[in-house]
Residue frames as a rotation matrix with the C-alpha (Angstrom) as fourth column:
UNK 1
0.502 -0.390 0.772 9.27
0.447 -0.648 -0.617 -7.65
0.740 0.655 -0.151 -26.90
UNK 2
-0.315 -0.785 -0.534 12.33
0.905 -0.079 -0.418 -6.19
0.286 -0.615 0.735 -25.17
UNK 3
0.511 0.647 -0.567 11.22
0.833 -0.535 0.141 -3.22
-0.212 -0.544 -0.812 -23.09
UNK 4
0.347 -0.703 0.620 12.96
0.270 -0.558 -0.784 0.42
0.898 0.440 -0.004 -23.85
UNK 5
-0.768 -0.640 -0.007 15.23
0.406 -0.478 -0.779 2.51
0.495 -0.601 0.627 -21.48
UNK 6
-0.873 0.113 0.475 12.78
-0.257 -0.934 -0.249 4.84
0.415 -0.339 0.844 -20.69
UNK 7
0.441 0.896 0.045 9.91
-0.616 0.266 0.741 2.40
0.653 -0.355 0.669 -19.76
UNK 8
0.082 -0.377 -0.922 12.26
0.935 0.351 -0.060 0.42
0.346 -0.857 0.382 -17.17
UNK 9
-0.800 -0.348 0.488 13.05
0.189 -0.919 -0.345 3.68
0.569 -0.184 0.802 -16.29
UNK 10
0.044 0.961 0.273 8.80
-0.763 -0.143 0.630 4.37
0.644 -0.236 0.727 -15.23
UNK 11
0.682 0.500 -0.534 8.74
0.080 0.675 0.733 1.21
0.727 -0.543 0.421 -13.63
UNK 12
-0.490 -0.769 -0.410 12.01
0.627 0.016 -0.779 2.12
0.606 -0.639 0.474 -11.36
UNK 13
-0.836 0.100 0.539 10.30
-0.311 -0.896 -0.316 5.35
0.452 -0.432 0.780 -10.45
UNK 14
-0.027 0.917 -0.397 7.16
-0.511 0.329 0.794 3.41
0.859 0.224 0.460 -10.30
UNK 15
0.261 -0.109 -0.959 8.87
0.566 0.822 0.061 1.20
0.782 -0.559 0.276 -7.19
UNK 16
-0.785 -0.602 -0.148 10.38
0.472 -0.426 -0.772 3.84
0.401 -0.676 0.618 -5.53
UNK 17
-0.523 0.805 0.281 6.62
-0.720 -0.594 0.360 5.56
0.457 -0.014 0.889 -5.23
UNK 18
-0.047 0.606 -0.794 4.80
-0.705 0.543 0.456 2.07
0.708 0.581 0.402 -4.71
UNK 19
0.578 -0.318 -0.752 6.88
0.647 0.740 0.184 -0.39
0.498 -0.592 0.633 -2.93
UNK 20
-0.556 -0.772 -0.308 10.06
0.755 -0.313 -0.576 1.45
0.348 -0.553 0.757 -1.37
UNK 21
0.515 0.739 0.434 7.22
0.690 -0.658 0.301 5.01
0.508 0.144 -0.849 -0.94
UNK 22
-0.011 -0.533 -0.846 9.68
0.969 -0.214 0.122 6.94
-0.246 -0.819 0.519 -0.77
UNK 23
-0.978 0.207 0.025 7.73
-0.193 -0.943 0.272 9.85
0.080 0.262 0.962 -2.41
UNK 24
-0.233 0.967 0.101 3.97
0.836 0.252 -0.488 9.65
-0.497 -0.029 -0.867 -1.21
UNK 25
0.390 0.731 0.560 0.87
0.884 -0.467 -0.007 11.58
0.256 0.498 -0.828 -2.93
UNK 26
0.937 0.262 -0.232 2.10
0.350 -0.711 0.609 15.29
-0.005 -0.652 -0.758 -3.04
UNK 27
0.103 -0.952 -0.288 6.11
0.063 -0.283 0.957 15.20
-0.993 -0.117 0.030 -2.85
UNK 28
0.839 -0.160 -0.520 8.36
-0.541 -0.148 -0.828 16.08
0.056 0.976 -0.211 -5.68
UNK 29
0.905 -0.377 0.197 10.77
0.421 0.728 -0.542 13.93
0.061 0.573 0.817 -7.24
UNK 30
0.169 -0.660 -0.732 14.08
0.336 -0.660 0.672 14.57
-0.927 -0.359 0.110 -6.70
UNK 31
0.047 -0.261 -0.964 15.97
-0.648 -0.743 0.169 17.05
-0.761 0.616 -0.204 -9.43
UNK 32
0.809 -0.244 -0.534 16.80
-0.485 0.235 -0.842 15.77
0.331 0.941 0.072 -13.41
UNK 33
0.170 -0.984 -0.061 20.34
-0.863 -0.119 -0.490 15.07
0.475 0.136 -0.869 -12.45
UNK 34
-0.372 -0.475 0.797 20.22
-0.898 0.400 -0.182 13.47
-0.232 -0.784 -0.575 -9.20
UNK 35
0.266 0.800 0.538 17.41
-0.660 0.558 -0.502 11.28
-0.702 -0.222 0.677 -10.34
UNK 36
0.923 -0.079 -0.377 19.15
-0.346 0.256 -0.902 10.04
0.168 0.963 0.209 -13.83
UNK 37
-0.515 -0.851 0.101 22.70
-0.751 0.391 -0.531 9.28
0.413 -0.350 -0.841 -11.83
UNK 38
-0.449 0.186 0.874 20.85
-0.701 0.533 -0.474 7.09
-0.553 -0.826 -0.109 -9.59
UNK 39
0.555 0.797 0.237 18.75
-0.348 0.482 -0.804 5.42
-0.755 0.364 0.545 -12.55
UNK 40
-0.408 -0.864 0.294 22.15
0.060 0.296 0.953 5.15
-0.911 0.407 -0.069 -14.43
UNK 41
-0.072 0.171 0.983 20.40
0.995 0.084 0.058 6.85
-0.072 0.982 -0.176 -17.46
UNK 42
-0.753 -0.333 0.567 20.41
0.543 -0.802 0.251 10.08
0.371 0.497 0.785 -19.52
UNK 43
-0.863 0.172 -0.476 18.90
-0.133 -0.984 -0.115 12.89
-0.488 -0.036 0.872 -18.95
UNK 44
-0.660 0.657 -0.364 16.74
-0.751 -0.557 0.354 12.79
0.029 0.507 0.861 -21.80
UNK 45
-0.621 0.237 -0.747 15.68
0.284 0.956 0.067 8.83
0.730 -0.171 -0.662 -21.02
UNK 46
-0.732 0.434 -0.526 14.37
0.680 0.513 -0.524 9.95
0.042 -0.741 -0.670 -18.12
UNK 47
-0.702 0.582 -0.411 12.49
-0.660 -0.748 0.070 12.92
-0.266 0.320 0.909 -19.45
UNK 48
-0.693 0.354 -0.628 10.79
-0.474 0.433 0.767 10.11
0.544 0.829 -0.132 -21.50
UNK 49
-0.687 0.195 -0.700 10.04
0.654 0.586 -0.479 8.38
0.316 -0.787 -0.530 -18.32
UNK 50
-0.735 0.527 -0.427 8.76
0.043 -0.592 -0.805 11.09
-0.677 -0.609 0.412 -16.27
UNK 51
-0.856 0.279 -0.435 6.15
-0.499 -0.222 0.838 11.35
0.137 0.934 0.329 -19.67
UNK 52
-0.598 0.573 -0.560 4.70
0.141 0.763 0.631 7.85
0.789 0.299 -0.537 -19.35
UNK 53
-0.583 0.334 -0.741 4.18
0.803 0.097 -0.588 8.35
-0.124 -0.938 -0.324 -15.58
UNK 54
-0.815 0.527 -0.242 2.69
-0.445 -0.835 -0.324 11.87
-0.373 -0.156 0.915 -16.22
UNK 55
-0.430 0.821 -0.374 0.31
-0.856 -0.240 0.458 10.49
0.286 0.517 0.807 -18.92
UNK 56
-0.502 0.131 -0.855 -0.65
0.252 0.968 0.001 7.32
0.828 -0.215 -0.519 -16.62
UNK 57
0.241 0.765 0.598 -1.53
0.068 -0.628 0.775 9.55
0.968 -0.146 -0.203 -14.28
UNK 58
0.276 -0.614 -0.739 1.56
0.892 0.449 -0.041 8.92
0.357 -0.649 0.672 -11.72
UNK 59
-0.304 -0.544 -0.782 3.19
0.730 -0.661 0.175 12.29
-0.612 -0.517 0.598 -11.51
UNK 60
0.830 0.506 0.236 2.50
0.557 -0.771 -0.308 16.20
0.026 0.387 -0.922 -12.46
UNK 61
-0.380 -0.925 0.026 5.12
0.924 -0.379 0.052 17.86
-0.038 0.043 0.998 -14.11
UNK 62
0.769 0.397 -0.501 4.95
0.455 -0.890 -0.008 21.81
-0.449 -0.222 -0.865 -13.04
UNK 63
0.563 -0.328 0.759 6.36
0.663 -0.369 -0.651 23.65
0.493 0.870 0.010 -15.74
UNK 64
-0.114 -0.577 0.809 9.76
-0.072 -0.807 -0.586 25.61
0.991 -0.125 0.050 -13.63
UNK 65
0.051 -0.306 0.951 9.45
-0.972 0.204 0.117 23.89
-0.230 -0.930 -0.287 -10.02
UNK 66
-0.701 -0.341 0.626 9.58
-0.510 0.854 -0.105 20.30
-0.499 -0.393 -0.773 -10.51
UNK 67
-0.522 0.321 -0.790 8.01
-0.189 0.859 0.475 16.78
0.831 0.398 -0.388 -10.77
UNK 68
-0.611 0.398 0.684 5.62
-0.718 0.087 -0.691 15.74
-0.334 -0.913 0.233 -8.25
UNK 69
-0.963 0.227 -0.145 3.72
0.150 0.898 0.413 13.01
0.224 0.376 -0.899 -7.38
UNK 70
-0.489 0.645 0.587 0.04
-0.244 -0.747 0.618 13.68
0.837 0.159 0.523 -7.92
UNK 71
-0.820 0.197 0.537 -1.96
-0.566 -0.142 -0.812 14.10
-0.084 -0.970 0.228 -4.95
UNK 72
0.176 0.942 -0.286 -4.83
-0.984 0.175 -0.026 11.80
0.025 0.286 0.958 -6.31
UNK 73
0.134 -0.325 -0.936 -2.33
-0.461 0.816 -0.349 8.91
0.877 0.478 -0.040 -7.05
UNK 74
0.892 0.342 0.296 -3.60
-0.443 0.529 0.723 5.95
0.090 -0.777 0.624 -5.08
UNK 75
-0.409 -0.800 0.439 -0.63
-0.911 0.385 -0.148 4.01
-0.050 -0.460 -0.886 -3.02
UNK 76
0.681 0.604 0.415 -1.74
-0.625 0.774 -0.101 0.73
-0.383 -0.191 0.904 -4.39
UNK 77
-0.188 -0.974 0.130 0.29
-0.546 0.213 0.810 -1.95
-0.817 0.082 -0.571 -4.98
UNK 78
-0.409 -0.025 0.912 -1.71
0.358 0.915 0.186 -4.27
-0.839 0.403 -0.365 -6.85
UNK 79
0.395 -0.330 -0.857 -1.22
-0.687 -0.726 -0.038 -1.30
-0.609 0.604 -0.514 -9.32
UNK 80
0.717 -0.281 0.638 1.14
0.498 0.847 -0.186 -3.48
-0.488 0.451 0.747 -10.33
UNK 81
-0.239 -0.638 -0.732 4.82
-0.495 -0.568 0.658 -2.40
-0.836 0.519 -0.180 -11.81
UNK 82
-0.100 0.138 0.985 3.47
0.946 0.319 0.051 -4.17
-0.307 0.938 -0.162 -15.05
UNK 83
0.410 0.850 -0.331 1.08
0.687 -0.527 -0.501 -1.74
-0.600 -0.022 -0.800 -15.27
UNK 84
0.330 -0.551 -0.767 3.76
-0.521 -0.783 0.338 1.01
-0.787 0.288 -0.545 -16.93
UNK 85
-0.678 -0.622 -0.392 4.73
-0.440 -0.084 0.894 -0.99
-0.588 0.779 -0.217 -19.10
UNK 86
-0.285 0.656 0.699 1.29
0.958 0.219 0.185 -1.80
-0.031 0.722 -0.691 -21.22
UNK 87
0.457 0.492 -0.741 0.77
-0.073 -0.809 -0.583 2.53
-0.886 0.321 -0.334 -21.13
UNK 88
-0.733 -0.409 -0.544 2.37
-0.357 -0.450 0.818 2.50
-0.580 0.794 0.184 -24.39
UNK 89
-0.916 0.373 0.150 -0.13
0.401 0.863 0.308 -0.28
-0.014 0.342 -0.940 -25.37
UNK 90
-0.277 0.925 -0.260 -2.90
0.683 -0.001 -0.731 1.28
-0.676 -0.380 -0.631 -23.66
UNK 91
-0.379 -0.135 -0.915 -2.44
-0.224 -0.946 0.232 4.39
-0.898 0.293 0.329 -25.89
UNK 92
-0.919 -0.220 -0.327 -2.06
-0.393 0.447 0.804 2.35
-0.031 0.867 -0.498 -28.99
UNK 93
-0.744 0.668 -0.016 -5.43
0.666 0.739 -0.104 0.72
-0.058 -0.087 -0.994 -28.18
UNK 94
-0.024 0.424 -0.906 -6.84
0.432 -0.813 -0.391 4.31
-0.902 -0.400 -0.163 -27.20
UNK 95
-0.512 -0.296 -0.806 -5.56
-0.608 -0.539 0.584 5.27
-0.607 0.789 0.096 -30.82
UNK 96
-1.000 0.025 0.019 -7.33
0.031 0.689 0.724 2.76
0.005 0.724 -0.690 -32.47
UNK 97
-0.223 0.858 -0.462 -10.45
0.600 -0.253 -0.759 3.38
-0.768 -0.446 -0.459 -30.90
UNK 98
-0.065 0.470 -0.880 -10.18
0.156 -0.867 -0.474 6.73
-0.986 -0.168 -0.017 -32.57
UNK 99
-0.875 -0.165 -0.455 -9.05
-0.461 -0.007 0.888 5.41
-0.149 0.986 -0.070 -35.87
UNK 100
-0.855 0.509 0.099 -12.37
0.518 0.828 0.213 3.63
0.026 0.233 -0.972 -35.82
UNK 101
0.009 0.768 -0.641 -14.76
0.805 -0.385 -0.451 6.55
-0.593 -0.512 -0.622 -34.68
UNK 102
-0.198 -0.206 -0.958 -13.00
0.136 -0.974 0.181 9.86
-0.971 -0.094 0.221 -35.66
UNK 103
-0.842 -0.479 0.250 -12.85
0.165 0.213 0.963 9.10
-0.514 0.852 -0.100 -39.24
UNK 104
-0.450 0.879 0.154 -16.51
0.871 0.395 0.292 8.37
0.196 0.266 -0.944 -39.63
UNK 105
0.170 0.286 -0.943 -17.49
0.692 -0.716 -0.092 10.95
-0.701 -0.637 -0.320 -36.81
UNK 106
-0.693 -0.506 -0.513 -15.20
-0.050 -0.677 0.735 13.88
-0.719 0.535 0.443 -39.84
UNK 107
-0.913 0.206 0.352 -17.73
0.399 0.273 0.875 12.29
0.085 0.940 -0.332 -42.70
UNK 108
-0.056 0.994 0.089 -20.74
0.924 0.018 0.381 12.75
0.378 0.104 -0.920 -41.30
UNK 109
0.202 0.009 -0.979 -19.96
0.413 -0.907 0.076 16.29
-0.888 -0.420 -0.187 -39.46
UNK 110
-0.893 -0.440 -0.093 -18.52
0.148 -0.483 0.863 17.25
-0.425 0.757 0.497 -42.94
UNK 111
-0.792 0.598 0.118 -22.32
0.095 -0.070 0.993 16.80
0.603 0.798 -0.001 -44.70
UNK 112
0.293 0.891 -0.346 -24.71
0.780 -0.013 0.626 17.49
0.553 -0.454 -0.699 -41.46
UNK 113
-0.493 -0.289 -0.821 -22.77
0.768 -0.589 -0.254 20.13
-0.410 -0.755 0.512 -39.45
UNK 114
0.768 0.601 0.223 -24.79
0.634 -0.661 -0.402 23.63
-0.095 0.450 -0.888 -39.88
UNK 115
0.326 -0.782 0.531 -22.76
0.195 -0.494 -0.847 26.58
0.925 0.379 -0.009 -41.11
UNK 116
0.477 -0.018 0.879 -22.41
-0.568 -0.769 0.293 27.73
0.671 -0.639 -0.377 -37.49
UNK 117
0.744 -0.456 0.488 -20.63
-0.451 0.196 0.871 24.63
-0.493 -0.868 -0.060 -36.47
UNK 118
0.534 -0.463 0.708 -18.67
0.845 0.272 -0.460 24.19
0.020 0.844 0.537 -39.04
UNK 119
0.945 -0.171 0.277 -17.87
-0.299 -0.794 0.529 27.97
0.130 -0.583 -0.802 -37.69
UNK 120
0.763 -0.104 0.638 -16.74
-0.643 -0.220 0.733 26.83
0.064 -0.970 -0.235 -34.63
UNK 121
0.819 -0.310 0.483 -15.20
0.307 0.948 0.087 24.06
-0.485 0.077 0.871 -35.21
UNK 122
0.040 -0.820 0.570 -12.46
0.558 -0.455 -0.694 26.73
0.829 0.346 0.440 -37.58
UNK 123
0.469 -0.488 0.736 -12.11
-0.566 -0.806 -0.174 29.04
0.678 -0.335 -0.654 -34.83
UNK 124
0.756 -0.420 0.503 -10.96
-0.365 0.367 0.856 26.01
-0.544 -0.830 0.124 -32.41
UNK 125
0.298 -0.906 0.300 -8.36
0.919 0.357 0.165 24.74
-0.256 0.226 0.940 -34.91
UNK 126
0.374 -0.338 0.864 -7.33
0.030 -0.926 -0.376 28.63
0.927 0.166 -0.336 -35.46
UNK 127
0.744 0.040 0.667 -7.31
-0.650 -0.187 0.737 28.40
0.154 -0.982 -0.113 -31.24
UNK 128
0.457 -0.865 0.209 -4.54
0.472 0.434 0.767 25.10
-0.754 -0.252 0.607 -30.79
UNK 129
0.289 -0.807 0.515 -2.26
0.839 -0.046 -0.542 26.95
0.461 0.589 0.664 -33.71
UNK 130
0.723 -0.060 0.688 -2.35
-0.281 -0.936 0.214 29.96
0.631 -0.348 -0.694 -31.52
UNK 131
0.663 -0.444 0.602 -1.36
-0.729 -0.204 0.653 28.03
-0.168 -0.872 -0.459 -28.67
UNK 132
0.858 -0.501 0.115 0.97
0.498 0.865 0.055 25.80
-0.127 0.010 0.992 -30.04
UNK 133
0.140 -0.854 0.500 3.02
0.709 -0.267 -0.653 28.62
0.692 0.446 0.568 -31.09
UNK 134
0.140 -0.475 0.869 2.80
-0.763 -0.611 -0.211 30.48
0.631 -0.633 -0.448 -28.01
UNK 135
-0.296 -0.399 -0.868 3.69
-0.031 0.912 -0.409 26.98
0.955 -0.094 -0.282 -26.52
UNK 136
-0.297 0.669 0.681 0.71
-0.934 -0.351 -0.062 27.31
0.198 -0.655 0.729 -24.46
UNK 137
-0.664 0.290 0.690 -1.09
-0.157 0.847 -0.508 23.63
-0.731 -0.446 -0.516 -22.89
UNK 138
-0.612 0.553 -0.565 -3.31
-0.708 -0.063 0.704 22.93
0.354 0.831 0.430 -26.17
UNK 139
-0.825 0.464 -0.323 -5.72
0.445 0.885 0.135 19.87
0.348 -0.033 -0.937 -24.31
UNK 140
-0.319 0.943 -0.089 -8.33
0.194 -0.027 -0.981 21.52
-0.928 -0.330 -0.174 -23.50
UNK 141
-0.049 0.288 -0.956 -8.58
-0.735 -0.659 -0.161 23.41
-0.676 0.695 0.244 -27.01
UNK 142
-0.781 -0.093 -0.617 -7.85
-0.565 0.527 0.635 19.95
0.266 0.845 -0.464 -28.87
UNK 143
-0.822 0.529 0.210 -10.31
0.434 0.821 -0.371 18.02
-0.369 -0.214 -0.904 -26.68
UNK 144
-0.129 0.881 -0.455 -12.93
-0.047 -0.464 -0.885 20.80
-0.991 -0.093 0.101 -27.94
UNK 145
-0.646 -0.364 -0.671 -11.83
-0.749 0.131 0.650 20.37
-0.149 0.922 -0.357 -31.59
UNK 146
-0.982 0.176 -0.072 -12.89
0.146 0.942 0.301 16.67
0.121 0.285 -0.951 -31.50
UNK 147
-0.615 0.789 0.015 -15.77
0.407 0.333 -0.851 17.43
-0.676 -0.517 -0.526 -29.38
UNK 148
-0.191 0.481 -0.856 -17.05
-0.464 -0.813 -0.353 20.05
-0.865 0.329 0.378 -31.73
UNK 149
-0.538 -0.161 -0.828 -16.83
-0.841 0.177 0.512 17.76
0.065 0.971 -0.230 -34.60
UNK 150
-0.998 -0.054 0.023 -18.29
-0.056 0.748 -0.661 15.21
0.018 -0.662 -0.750 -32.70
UNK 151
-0.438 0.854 -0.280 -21.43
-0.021 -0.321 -0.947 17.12
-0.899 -0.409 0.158 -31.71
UNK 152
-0.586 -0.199 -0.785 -21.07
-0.762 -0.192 0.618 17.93
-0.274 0.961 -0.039 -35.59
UNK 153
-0.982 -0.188 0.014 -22.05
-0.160 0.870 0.466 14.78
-0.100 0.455 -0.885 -36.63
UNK 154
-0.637 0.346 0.689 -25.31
-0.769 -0.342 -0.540 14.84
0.049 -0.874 0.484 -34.83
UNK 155
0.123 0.221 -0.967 -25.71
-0.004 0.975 0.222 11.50
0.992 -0.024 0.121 -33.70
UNK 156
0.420 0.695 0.584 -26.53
-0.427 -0.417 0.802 11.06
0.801 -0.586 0.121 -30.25
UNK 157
0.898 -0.413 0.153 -24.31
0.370 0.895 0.249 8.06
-0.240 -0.167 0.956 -29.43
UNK 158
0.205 -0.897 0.393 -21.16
0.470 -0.262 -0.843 9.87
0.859 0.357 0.368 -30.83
UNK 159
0.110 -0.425 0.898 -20.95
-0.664 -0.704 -0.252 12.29
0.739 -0.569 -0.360 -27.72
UNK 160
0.939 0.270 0.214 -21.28
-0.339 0.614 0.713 8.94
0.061 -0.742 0.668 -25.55
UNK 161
0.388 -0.893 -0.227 -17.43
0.922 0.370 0.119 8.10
-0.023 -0.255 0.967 -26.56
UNK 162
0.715 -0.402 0.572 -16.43
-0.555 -0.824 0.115 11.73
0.425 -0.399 -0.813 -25.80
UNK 163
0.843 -0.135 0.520 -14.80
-0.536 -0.282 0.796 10.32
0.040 -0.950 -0.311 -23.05
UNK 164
0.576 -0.648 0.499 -12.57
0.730 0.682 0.044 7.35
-0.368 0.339 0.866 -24.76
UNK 165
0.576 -0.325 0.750 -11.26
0.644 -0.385 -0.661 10.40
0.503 0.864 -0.013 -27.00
UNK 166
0.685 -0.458 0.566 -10.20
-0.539 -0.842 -0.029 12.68
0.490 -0.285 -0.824 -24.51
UNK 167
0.929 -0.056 0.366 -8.76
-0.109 0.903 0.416 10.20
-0.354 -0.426 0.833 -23.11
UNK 168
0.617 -0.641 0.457 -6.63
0.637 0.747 0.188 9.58
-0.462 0.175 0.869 -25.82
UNK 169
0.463 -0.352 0.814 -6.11
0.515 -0.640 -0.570 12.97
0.721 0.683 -0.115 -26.47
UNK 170
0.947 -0.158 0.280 -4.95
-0.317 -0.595 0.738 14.12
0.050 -0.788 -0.614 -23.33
UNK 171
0.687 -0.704 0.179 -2.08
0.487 0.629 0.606 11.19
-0.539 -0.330 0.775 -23.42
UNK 172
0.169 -0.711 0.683 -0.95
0.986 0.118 -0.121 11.85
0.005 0.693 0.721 -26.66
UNK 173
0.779 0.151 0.609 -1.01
0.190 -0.982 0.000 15.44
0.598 0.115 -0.793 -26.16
UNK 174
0.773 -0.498 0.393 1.52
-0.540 -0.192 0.819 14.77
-0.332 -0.846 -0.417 -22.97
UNK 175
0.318 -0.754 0.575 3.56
0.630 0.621 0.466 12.46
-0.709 0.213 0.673 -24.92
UNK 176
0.595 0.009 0.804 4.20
0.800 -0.107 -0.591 15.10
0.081 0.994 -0.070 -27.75
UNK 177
0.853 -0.044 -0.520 4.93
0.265 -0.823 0.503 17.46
-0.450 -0.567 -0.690 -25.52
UNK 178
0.369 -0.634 -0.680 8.57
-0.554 -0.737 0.387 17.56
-0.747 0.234 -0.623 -26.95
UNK 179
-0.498 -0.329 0.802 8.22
0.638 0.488 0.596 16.06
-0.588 0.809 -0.033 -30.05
UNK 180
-0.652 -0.244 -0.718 8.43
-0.093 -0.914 0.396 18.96
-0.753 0.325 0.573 -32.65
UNK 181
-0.951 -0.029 -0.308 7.09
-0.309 0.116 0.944 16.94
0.008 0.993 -0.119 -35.66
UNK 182
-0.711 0.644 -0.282 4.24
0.680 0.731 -0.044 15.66
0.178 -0.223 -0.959 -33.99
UNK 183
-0.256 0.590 -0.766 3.03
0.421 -0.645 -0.638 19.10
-0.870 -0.486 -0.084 -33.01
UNK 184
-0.692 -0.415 -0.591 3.78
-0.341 -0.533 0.774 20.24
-0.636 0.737 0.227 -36.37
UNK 185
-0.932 0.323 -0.162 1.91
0.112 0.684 0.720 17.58
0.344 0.653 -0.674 -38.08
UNK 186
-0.357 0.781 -0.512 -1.30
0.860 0.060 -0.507 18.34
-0.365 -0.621 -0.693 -35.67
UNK 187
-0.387 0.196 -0.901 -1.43
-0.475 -0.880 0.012 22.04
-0.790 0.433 0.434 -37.32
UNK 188
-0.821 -0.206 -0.532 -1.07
-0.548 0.023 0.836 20.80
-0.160 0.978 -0.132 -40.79
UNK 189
-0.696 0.711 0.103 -3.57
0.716 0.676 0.172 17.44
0.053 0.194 -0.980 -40.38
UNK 190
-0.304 0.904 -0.300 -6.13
0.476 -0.128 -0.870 20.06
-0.825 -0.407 -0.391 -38.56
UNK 191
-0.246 0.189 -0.951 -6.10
-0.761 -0.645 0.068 22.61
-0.600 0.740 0.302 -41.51
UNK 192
-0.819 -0.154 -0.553 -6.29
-0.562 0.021 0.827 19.94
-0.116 0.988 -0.104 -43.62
UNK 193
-0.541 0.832 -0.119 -9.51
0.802 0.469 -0.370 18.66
-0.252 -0.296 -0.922 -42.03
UNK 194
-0.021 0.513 -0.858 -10.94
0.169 -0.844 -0.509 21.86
-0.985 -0.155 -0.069 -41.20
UNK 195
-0.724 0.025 -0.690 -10.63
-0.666 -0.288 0.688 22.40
-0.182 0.957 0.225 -45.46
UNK 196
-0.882 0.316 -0.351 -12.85
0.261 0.945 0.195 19.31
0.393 0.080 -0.916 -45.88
UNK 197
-0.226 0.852 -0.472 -15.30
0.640 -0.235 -0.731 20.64
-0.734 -0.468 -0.492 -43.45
UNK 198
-0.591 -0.054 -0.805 -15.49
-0.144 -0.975 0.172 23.82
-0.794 0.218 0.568 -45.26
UNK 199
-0.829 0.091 -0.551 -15.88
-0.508 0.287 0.812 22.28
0.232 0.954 -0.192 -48.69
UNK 200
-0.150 0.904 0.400 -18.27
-0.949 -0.019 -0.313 19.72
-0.276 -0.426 0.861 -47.31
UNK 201
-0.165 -0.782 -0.601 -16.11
-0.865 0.408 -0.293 16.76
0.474 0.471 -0.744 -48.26
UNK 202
0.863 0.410 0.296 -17.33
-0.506 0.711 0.489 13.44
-0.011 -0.571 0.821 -46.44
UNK 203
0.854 -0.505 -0.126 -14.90
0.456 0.842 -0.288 11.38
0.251 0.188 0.949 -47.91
UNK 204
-0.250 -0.964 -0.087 -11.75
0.133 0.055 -0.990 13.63
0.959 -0.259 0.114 -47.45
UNK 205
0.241 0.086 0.967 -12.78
-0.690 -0.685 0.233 14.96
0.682 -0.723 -0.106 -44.46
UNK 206
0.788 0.342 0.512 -12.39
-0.569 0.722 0.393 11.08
-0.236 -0.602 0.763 -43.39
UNK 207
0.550 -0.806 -0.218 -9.57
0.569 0.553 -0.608 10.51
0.611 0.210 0.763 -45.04
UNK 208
0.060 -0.809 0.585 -7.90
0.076 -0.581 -0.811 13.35
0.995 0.094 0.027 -43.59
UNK 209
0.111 -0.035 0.993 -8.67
-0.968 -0.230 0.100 12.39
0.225 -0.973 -0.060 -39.91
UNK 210
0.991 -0.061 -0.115 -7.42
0.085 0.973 0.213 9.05
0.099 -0.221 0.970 -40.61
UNK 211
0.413 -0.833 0.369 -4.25
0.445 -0.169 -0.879 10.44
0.795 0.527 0.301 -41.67
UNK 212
-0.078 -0.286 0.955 -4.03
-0.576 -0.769 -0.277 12.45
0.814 -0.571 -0.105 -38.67
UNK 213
0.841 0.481 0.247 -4.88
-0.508 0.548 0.665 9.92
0.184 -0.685 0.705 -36.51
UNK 214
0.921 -0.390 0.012 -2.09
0.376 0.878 -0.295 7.62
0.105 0.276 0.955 -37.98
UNK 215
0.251 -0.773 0.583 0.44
-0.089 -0.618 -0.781 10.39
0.964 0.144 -0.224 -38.00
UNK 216
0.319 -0.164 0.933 0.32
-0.755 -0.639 0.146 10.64
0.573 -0.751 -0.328 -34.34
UNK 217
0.911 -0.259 0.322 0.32
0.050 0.843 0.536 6.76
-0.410 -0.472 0.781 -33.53
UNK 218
0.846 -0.529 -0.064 3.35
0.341 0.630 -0.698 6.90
0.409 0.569 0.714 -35.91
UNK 219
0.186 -0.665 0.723 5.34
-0.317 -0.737 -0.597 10.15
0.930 -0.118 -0.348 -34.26
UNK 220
0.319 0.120 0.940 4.14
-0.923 0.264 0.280 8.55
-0.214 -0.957 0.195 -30.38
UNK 221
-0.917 -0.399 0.001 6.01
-0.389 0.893 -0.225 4.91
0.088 -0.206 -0.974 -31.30
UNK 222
-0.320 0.447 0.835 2.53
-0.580 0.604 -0.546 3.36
-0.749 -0.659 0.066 -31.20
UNK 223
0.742 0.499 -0.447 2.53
-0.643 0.342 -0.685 1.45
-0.189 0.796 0.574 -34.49
């Protein structure tokens, strides 16, 4: 499959960090402009870029000074410029994961959570609509969401893929960044979970975190 703009795009930046290092662990990227003349692409292409690389864990975008590469990010080559171009994959795999877990994980929290997490669980999806609309970072508050629903469940073995989930919430949380409908649709799906919980719904409560699940692979290109 032919590769898009904005993932050649990652793997240019990807060489210029890698092979050519001419930004090591720490520097910032040059400006929007200069960087998108030189890459002979738009503006918003390379927004798209700078994305993949953020949620690969290449560069940290500081919100009003810049792009920077992250001070953690090993100088390896046999990285591999592939490597950028299976994160869309990896995601997509990362999303499936959760369409296999989360779903289940909603059923059983929906008919074993006590009232008090079943609580909590509404005041964190009350807690990302806050900060989505004061267009605040929402990953920590969504990775508690899951987790809380998670714990919910109470199955001992469910908090063991904690870590696959944030995972895949952290990405998709950086890829959405400016996709409108996708954030949108994250309100709506949660409320329409969080009803399910309430009610004590197994079955929607699992349908409706498939639905959410699917919404996001569909808004993030990973379907």
């Amino acid at each position: 499959m032919q590769k898009r703009l904005s993932d050649r795009a990652a793997d240019d930046i990807l060489t210029m960090i890698i092979i050519e290092k001419r930004f090591l662990p720490g520097e910032k990227l040059p400006n929007e402009i200069e960087l998108s003349e030189e890459l002979e692409i738009s503006r918003t292409t390379l927004r798209e870029a700078v994305r993949i690389l953020a949620a690969n864990g290449v560069v940290e975008i500081r919100r009003g000074v810049g792009t920077f590469v992250r001070e953690d990010f090993e100088m390896n080559e046999k990285k591999g410029i592939s490597s950028l171009a299976a994160v869309k994959t990896d995601i997509r795999d990362l999303y499936e994961m959760r369409l296999i877990v989360e779903p289940e994980a909603a059923y059983y929290a929906a008919i074993r959570a006590s009232d008090e997490e079943i609580e909590h669980i509404m005041q964190l999806g009350k807690q990302i609509e806050f900060e989505i609309a004061d267009g605040k970072d929402r990953t920590e508050a969504e990775r508690e969401f899951h987790r809380a629903i998670a714990k919910a469940t109470h199955n001992e073995f469910m908090t063991k893929l904690l870590p696959v989930i944030y995972q895949a919430i952290d990405q998709g949380v950086e890829l959405s960044r400016k996709k409108r409908k996708a954030i949108l649709d994250t309100v709506q799906d949660h409320k329409v979970i969080m009803e399910f919980l309430r009610m004590r719904n197994g079955e929607g409560a699992k349908s409706a975190m498939k639905i959410h699940i699917l919404h996001a692979m569909e808004e993030l290109s990973m379907q």
